[in-house]
C-alpha positions as CSV (number, residue, x, y, z in Angstrom):
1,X,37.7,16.8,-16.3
2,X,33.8,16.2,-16.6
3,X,32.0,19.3,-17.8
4,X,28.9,20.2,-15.3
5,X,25.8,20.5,-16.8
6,X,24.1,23.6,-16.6
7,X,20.9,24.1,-14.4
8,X,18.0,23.9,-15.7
9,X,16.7,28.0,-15.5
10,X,12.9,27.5,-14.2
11,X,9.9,29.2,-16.0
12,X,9.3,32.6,-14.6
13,X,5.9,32.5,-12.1
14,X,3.9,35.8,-12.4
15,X,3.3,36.4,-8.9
16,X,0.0,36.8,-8.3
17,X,-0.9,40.8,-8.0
18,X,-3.1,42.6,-5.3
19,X,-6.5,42.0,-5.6
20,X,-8.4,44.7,-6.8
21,X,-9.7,46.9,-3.8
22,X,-13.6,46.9,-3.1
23,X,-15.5,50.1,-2.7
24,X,-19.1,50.7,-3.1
25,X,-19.2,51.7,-6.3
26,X,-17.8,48.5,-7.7
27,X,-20.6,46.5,-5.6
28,X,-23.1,48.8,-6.7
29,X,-22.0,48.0,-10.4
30,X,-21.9,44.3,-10.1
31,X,-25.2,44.3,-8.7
32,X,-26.8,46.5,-11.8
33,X,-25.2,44.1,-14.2
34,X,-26.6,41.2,-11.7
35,X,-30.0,42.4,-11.9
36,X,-30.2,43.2,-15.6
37,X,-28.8,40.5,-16.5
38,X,-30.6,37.8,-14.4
39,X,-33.3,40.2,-13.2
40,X,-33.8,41.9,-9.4
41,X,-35.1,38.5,-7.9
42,X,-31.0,37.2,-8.5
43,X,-30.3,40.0,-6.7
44,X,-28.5,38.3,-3.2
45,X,-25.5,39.4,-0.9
46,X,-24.5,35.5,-1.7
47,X,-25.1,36.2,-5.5
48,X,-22.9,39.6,-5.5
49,X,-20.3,38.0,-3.3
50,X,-19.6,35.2,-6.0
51,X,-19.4,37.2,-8.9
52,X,-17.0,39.6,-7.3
53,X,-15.3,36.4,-5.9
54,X,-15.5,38.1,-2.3
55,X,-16.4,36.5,1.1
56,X,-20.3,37.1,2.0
57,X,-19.5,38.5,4.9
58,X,-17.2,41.3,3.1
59,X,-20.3,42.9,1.7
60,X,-21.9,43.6,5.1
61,X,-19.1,46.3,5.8
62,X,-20.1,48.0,3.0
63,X,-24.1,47.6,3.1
64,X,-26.5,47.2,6.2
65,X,-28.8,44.6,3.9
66,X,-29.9,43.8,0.9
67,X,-32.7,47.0,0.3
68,X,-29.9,49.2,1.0
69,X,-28.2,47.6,-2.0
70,X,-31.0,48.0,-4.2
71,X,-31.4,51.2,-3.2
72,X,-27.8,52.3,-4.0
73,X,-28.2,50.6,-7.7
74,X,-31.6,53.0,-8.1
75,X,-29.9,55.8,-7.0
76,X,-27.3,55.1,-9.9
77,X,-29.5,54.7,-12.4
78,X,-31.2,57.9,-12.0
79,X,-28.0,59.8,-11.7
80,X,-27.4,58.7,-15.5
81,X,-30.6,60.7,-16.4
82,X,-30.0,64.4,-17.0
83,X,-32.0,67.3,-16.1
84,X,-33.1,69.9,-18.1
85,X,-31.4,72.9,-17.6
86,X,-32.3,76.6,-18.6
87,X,-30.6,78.4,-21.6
88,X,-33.5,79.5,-23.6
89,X,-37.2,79.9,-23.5
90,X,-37.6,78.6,-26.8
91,X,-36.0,75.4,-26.2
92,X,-37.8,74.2,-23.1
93,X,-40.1,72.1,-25.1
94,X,-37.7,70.0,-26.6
95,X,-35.6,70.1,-23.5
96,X,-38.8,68.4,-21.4
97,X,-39.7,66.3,-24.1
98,X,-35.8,64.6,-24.2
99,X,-35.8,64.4,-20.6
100,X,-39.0,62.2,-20.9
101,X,-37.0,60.1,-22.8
102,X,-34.4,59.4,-21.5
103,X,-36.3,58.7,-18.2
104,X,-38.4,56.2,-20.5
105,X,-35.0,54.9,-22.1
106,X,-33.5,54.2,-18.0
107,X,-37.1,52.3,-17.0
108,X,-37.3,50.4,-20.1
109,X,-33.6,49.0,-19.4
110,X,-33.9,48.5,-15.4
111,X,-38.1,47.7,-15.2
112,X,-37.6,46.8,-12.1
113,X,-36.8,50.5,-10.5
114,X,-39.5,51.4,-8.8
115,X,-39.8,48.4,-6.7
116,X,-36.2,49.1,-5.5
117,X,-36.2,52.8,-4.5
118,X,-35.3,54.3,-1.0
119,X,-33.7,57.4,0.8
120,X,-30.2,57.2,-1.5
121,X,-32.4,56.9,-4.8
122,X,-35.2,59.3,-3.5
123,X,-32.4,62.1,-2.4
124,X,-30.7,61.5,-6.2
125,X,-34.6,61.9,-7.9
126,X,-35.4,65.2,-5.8
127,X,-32.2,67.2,-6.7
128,X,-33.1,66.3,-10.5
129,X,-36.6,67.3,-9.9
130,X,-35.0,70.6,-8.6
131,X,-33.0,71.3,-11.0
132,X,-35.7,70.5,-13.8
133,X,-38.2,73.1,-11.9
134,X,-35.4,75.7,-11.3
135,X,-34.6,75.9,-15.0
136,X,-38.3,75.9,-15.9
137,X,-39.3,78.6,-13.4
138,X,-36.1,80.5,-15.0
139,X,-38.1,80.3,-18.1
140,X,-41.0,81.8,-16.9
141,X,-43.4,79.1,-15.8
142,X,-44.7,79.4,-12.1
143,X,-43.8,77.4,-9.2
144,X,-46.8,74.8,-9.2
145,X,-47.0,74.8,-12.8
146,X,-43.5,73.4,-12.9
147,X,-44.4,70.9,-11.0
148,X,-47.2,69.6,-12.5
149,X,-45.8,69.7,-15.7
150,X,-42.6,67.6,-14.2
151,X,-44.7,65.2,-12.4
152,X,-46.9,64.8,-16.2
153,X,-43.6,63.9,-17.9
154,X,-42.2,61.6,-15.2
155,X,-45.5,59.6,-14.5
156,X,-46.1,59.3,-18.1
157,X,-42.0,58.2,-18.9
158,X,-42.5,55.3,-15.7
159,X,-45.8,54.0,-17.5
160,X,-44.8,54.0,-21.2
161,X,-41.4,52.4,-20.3
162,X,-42.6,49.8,-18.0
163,X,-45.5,49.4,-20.3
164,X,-44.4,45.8,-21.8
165,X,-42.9,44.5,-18.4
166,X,-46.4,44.8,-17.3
167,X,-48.3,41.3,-17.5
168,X,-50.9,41.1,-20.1
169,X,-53.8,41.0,-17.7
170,X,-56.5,42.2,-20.3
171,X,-58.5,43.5,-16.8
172,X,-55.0,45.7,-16.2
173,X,-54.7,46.8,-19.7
174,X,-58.4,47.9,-19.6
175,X,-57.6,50.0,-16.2
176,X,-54.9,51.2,-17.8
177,X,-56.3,52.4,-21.2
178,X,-59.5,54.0,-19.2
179,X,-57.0,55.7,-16.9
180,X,-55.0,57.1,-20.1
181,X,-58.0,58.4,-21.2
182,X,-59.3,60.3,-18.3
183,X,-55.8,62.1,-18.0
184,X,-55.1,62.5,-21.7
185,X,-58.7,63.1,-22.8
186,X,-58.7,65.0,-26.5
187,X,-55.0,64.3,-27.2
188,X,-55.8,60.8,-27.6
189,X,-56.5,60.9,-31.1
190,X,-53.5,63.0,-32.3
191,X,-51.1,60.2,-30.1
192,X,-52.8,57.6,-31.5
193,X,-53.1,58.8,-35.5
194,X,-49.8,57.7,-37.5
195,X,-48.1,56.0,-34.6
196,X,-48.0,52.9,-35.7
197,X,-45.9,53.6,-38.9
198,X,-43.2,55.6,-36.8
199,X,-40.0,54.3,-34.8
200,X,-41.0,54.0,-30.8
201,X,-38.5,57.4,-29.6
202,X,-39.8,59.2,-32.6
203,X,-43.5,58.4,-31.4
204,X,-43.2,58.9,-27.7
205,X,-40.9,62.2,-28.1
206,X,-44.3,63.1,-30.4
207,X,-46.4,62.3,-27.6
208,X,-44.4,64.1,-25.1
209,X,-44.4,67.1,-26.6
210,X,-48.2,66.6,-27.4
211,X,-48.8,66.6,-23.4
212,X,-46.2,68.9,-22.3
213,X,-47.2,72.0,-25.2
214,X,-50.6,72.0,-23.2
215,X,-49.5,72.7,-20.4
216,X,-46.6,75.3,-21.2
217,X,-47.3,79.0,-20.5
């Protein structure tokens, strides 16, 4: 009597799983590595919708348009940066002078913030900005002092960090050095002396703290 063969078993087929759910936050994310990667002008719904391998229309659900977006990657950004926070008098210095870096740090990786910014990135700057004169009015420094000393250290972190995204117009860069002068005035020479020879966080923590001491209580 004949022996039947055996059947062949088939390879096992991984079915294929559920696709990973979409929320916000993984848009938002894929649009921050978009724009850093390919810089804001790649930015598109069309753009987003291929990396994340999505329908166009999908990303309308989540976003009216494409500022809104933008906005929602700005306010991200910012909500990396840490404010200061009050613990002692004696460390407010260095507390201001770190936070100035690491808003310098967050424009010199994403240049292209302040063209993006709206209500969700505004809201996301103001409670930092509270938070940053709550702990220095904690320390001791007045209301409006607080908030021209935050307004010092932010300006100044926005224009060093965007500093070398900014094209080499020599008509620019002689606004700019003559507006740095009016605003800086005598502490010119002391940013200016050594600097070269230094590491660029070293030097700009320096010159924070060179600002920011004048204007400290």
């Amino acid at each position: 009597m004949p022996i039947a063969a055996r059947p062949i078993a088939k390879p096992a087929v991984a079915k294929p799983g559920p696709r990973p759910r979409l929320s916000r936050d993984a848009i938002v994310a894929c649009a921050l590595r978009l724009m850093d990667r390919e810089g804001p002008e790649a930015l598109t719904f069309r753009a987003v919708a291929r990396e994340l391998d999505l329908a166009v229309g999908a990303l309308s659900r989540y976003f009216r348009n494409l500022a809104d977006l933008q906005d929602e990657v700005a306010a991200k950004v910012m909500a990396g940066v840490r404010p200061i926070e009050f613990r002692t008098k004696r460390e407010l210095l260095a507390q201001l002078a770190q936070f100035g870096i690491d808003l310098l740090e967050s424009t010199e990786d994403h240049p292209y913030l302040a063209r993006i910014h709206g209500p969700a990135s505004a809201a996301v700057i103001s409670r930092i900005s509270a938070r940053c004169i709550k702990a220095m009015m904690q320390a001791g420094v007045d209301a409006e002092r607080a908030t021209i000393i935050l307004s010092v250290v932010m300006n100044l972190a926005y224009a060093w960090g965007t500093r070398d995204a900014i094209p080499r117009s020599p008509e620019l860069q002689a606004r700019i050095a003559a507006a740095a002068a009016a605003e800086l005035g005598d502490l010119i020479p002391q940013m200016t002396k050594g600097a070269a020879n230094i590491d660029p966080t070293t030097r700009h923590r320096q010159w924070f703290l060179l600002c920011i001491k004048g204007l400290l209580p």
